[in-house]
N, C-alpha and C positions, 0 to 999 in steps of 0.2 A: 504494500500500500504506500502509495508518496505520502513524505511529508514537504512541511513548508511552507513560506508566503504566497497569499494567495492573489495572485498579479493581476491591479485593475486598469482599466483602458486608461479611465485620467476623474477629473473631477466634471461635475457638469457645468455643460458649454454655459458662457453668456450670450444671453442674447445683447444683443446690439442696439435694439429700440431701446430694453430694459436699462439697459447703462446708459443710455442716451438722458432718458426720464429722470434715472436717480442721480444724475450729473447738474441737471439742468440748474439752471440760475446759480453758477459758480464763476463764473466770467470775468474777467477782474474790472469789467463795470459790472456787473450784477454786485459781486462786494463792495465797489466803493459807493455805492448807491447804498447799499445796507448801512456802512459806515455812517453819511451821512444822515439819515433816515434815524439811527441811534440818539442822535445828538435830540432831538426832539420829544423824543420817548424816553428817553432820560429827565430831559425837562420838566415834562410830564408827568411822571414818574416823585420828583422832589416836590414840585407844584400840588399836589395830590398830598405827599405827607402832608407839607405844610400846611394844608387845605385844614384838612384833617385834625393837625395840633392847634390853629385857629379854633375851630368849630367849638371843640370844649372848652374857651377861653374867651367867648363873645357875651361881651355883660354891659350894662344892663341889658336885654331883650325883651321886647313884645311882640309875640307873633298870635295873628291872629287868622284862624282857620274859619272857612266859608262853612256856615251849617243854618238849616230851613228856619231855627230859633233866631238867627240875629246874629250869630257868630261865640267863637269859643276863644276865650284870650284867653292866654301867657307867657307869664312874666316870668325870665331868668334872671334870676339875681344872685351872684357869690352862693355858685353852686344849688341855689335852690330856685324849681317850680313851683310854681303857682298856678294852675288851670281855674277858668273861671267862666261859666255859661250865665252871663250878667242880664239879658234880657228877659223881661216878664213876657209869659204868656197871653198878653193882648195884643203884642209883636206878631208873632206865629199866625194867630188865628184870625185875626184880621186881615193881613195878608193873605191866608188859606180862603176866605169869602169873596173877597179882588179878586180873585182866578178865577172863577168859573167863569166867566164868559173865554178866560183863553183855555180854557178845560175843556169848552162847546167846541171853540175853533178847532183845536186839535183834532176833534173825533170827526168835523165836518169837511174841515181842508179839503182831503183826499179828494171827494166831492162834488168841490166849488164849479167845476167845469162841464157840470154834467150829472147830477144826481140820480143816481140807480133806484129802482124803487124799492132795492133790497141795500141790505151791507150796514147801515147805520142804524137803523130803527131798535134795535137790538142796546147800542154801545149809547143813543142818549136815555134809552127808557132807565139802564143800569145808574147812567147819571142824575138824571131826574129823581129816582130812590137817596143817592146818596146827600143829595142837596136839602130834599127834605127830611133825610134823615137829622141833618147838623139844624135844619130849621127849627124842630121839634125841641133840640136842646139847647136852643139859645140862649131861654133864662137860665138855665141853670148852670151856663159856662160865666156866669157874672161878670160880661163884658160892661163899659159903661154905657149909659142910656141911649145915649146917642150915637154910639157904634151900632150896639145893638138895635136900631133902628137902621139903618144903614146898610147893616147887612142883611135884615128883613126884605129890603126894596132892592138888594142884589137878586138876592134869593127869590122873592115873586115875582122880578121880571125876567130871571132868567127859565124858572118852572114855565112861567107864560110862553114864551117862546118855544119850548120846548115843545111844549101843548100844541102850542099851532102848527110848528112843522111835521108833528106825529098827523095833525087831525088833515093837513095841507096835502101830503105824503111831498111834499117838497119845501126846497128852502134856496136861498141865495146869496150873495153877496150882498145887497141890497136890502134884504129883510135882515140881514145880521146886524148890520150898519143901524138898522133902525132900533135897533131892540140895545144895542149898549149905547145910543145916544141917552136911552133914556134913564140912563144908571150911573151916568158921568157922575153926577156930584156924590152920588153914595159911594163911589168908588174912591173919589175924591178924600170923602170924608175918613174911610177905611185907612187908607194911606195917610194919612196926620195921625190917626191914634198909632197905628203900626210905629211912624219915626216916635211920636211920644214917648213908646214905652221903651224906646232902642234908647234918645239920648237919657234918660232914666237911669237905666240900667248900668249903660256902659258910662257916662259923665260921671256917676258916682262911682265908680270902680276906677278911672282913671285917678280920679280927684284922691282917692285913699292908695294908691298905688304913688302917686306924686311927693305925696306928704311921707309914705314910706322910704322911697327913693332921696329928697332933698333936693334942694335945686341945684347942685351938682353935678350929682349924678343922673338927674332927668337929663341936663342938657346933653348927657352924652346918651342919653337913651336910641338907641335903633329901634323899630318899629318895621315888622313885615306881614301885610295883609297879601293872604291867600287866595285867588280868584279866580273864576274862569275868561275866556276870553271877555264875554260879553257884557262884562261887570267888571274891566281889567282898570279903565279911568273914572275917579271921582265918585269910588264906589261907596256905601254907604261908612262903612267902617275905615277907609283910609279919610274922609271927610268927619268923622270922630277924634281921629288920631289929629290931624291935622290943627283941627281947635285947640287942642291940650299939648300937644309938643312946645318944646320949648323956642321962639319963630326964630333965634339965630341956627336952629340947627337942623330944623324940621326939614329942609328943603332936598340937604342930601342924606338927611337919615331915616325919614320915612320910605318905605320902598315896597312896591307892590311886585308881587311874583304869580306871574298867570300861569296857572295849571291846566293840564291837555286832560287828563284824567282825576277822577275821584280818588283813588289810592294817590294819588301825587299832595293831597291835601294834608301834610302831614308835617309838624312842628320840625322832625331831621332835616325833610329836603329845604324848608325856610330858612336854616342854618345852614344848611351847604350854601344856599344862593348866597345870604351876607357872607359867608366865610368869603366867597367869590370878590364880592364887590368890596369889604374890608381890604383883602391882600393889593387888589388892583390900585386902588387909590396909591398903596402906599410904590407901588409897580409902574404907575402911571408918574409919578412925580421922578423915580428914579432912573428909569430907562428912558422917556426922553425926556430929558433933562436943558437940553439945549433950547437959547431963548430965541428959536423960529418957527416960522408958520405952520412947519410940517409937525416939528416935535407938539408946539399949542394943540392942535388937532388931532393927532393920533393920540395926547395923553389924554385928549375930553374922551373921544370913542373909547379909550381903555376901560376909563370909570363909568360910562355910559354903557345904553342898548345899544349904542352902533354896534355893526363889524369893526371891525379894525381895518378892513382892508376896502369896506366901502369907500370912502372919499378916494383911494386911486381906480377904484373900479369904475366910476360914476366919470373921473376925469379921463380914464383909455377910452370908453365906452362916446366918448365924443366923437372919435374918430372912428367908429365903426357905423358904418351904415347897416340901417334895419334890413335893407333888401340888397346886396351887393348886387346880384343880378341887371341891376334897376340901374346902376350908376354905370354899366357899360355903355 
């Protein structure tokens, strides 16, 4: 019987595409493009700590988060919060009786161009229930007299209409028009008790927050209200703050941060934003530093919503024409 090693052809072939593949982006531009590319992700990268060891060191703070009550303040102060839902409940509910007529629109929109004789009669008879359901408990939500009149006359002319369009089997742009003209002022009047109970609420919560704070440390108070886009300017709660800030410093420390989503409404991401705009300021004064147009400019966009790279975008974009084709 033989013995001995047992002799093999060789190892297995490479293929050629394969090592092509596993090579690829090794180029000595492909690395010096990495190289540089580094330089920025490193930046980044200390930018981020930094961000980071800010965030836990932003004092005093008031952020205040969007919620259907009036809003939810707090206050950071040397390590401690303070959360605080300052609005009374004739806030809410008053506002809650103002909607129905855009509670109708919503269900009728779809609609407006052409009403089916199906598809809706269903979604306002559901609402017409729930309207008189809140109707039924008016007294006993002990709103004041004259709210609660007010939303009586939301409430019966909006049942009314409803009635008509059921009894109609149609409706319009035209007959909508007609039915909230005639609720203006109760609408009106809803919206004054609503701010009442907001400056209330939150005016005396500022006011014992201030006196806590001292007038020191107010002035250096930052303030971030929470919003969506469509409440992003002179929204009710940055128009709170605004009154009570202190006016030499209110201008760059109040600051509104619009939120894309509901989970975004959240005390962390308001402190990442200021940690943001804190660093920049001090970023903005240091890197351009030089006393010309261009440095003036790029440090305002630094501490601003601009880009930074708008104002030369806006200036190349002069010479480009919208249609080149056109300029042949």
């Amino acid at each position: 019987m033989a013995t001995g090693n047992v002799q093999y052809s060789g190892s297995i072939a490479i293929d050629p595409h394969d090592l092509e593949m596993v090579t690829a982006g090794t180029t000595p531009r492909d690395l010096a493009r990495e190289a540089i590319y580094a330089v920025d992700a490193t930046m980044r990268d200390h930018y981020a700590k930094s961000r980071t060891r800010l965030m836990a060191n932003l004092n005093p703070v008031i952020v205040v988060q969007y919620s259907f009550g009036g809003g939810t303040y707090t206050l950071i102060h040397d390590g401690v919060r303070e959360t605080v839902s300052p609005v009374g409940p004739n806030f809410e509910m008053c506002k809650s009786i103002a909607h129905i007529p855009l509670g109708i629109y919503s269900m009728l929109a779809p609609y407006l161009c052409g009403a089916r004789p199906v598809g809706w009669q269903m979604l306002i008879l559901n609402f017409r229930n729930v309207i008189t359901n809140a109707l039924n408990h008016l007294k006993a939500a002990e709103l004041p007299p004259e709210a609660e009149r007010s939303c009586r006359t939301i409430i019966d002319g909006s049942a009314s209409f409803l009635d008509g369009t059921i009894s109609d089997q149609a409706f319009s742009i035209e007959s909508f028009e007609q039915f909230t003209s005639q609720i203006q002022d109760a609408i009106q009047t809803n919206m004054r008790f609503a701010v009442q109970a907001q400056l209330d609420g939150v005016l005396d919560l500022l006011r014992r927050w201030r006196t806590q704070l001292g007038p020191a440390k107010w002035k250096q108070l930052y303030a971030v209200v929470m919003a969506i886009w469509t409440t992003e300017v002179r929204n009710q709660n940055w128009l709170l703050l605004k009154h009570m800030m202190d006016p030499e410093t209110v201008d760059s420390h109040l600051i509104t941060i619009a939120t894309a989503a509901p989970e975004e409404n959240t005390v962390s991401v308001a402190l990442e934003n200021l940690a943001r705009i804190v660093q920049d300021n001090i970023a903005a004064s240091m890197v351009f530093s030089a006393a010309t147009k261009f440095d003036l400019d790029h440090a305002t966009a630094l501490v601003g919503p601009d880009d930074l790279l708008a104002g030369t975008i806006e200036e190349m974009l002069k010479g480009c024409p919208r249609n080149p084709r056109a300029q042949r």
